[in-house]
C-alpha positions in Angstrom: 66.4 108.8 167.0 64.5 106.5 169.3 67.2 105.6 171.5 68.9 109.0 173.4 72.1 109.0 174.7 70.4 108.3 178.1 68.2 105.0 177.2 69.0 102.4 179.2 69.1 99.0 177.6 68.3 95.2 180.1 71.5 94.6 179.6 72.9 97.9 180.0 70.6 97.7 183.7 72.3 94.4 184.1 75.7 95.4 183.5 75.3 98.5 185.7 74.0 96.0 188.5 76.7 93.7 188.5 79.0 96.9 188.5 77.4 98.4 192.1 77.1 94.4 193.4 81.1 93.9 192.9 82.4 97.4 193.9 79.8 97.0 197.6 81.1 92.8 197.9 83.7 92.0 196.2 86.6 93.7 198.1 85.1 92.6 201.3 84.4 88.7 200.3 87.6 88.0 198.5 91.0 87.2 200.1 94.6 88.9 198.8 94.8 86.4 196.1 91.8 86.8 194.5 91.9 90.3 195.0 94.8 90.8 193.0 93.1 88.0 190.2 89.9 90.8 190.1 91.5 93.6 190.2 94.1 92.7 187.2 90.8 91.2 185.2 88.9 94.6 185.6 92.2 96.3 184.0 92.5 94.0 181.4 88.6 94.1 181.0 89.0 97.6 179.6 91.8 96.7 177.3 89.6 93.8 176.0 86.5 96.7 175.6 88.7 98.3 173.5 89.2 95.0 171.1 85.4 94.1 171.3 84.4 97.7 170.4 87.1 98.3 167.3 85.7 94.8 166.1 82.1 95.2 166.2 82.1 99.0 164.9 84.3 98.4 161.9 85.7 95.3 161.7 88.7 95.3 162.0 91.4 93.1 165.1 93.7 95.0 166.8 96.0 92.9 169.3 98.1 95.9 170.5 96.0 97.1 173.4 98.1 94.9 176.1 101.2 96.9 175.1 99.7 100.5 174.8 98.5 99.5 178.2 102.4 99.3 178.9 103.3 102.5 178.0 100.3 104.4 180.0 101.9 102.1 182.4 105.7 103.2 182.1 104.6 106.7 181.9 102.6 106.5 185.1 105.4 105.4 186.6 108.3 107.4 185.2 106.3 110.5 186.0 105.5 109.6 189.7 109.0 109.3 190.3 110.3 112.6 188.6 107.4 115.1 190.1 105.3 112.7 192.5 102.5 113.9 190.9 99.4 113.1 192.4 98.2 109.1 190.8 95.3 110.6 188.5 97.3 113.6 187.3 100.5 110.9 186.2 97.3 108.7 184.8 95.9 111.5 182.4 99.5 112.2 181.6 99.9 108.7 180.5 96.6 109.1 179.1 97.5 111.4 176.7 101.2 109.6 175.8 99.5 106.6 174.9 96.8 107.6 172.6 99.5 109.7 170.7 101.9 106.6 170.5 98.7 104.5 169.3 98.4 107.0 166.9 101.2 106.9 165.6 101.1 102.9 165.1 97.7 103.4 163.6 98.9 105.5 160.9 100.2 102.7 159.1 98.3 100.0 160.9 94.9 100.7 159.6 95.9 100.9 155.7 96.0 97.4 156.3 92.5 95.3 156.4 92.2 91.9 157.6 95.2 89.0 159.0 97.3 91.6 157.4 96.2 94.5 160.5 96.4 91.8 163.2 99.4 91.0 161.9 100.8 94.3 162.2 99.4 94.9 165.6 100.8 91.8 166.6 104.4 92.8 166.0 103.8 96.3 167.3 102.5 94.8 170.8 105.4 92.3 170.3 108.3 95.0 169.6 107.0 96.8 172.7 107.3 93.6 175.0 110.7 92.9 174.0 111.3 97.0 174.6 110.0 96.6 178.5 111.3 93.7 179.1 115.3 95.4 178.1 114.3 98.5 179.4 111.9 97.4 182.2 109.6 100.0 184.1 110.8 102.4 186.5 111.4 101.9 190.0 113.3 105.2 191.2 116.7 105.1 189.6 118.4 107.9 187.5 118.0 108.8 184.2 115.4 108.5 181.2 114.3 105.4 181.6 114.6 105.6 185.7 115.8 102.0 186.5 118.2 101.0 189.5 120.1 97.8 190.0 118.0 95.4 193.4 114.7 96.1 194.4 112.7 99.0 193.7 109.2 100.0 195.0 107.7 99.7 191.4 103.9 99.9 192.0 102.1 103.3 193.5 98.5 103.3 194.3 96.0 106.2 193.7 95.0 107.9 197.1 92.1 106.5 196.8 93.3 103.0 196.2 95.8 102.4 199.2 94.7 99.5 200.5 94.0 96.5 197.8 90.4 96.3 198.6 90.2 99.6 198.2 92.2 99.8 194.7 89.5 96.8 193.4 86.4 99.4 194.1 88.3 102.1 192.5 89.6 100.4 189.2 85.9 99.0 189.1 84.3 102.4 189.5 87.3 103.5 186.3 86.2 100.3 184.2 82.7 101.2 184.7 82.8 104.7 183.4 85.0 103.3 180.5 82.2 101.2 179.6 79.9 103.9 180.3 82.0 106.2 177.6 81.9 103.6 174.9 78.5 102.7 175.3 78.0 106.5 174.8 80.9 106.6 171.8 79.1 104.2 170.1 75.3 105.9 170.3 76.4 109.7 169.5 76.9 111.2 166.5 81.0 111.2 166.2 81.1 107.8 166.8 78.7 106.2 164.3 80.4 108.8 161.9 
């Protein structure tokens, strides 16, 4: 094997560079609007990975990321307001809900090949909209799904992450390290099995 799990690629070099270039200037050049626009596109950057990676290793389109990223993103937030668990803690939690929920759609999703698994995934990710915009996300109210009537404080940062130039560097740092661990899925043994 020519190429170690350590090799690194011009692009890979590039990619790294751009990574260092907007975690050191990004959050102090852009203003609150465009923070917010950077930040959600480096979220929804490693949603797209996910995508990109399923469709170049075998294949096959998936279109439920954007609503697995909804429940890590109700469980995040339903756990920080029963323990107030540190952000990280909530986020493995979440973590580990959601790839056991994709799991479960995958079962019967990927008997299917072709429109008929994008289909599928479709009306998965379209069943789980219509079931957070009912239920919506928690804000601090009572019960299993944690909702109260007026305005809630719905969004918690990481420690790290208070401020929102600070959050930008820290879901860039994430992103990065989830490219990092695909790039390293994808050359290793388990995942060209």
């Amino acid at each position: 094997m020519g190429r170690g799990l350590f090799h690194l690629t011009p692009s890979g070099a590039s990619g790294l560079i751009f990574a260092v270039i907007c975690f050191v200037f990004l959050p102090m050049l852009a203003g609150s609007y465009w923070l917010s626009i950077f930040t959600s596109t480096t979220i929804f950057g490693m949603a797209i990975s996910g995508v990109a990676f399923m469709y170049a290793r075998l294949g096959m389109v998936s279109l439920t990321q954007v609503g697995l990223m909804g429940i890590g993103g109700w469980v995040t937030l339903r756990l920080n307001y029963l323990w107030d668990m540190p952000f990280e803690v909530n986020m493995l939690c979440a973590a580990l809900a959601t790839m056991i929920c994709g799991w479960i759609l995958a079962l019967p999703a990927l008997r299917m090949r072709g429109l008929y698994l994008a289909l599928v995934t479709l009306v998965a990710a379209g069943g789980l909209e219509i079931l957070f915009a009912t239920y919506q996300f928690p804000n601090g109210g009572e019960g299993f799904w944690g909702v109260k009537t007026g305005s809630g404080d719905v969004f918690r940062r990481p420690m790290l992450g208070q401020t929102p130039e600070a959050y930008l560097s820290y879901c860039i740092v994430l992103a990065t390290l989830g490219f990092l661990f695909i790039e390293a899925h994808r050359r290793l043994f388990p995942g060209r099995a």
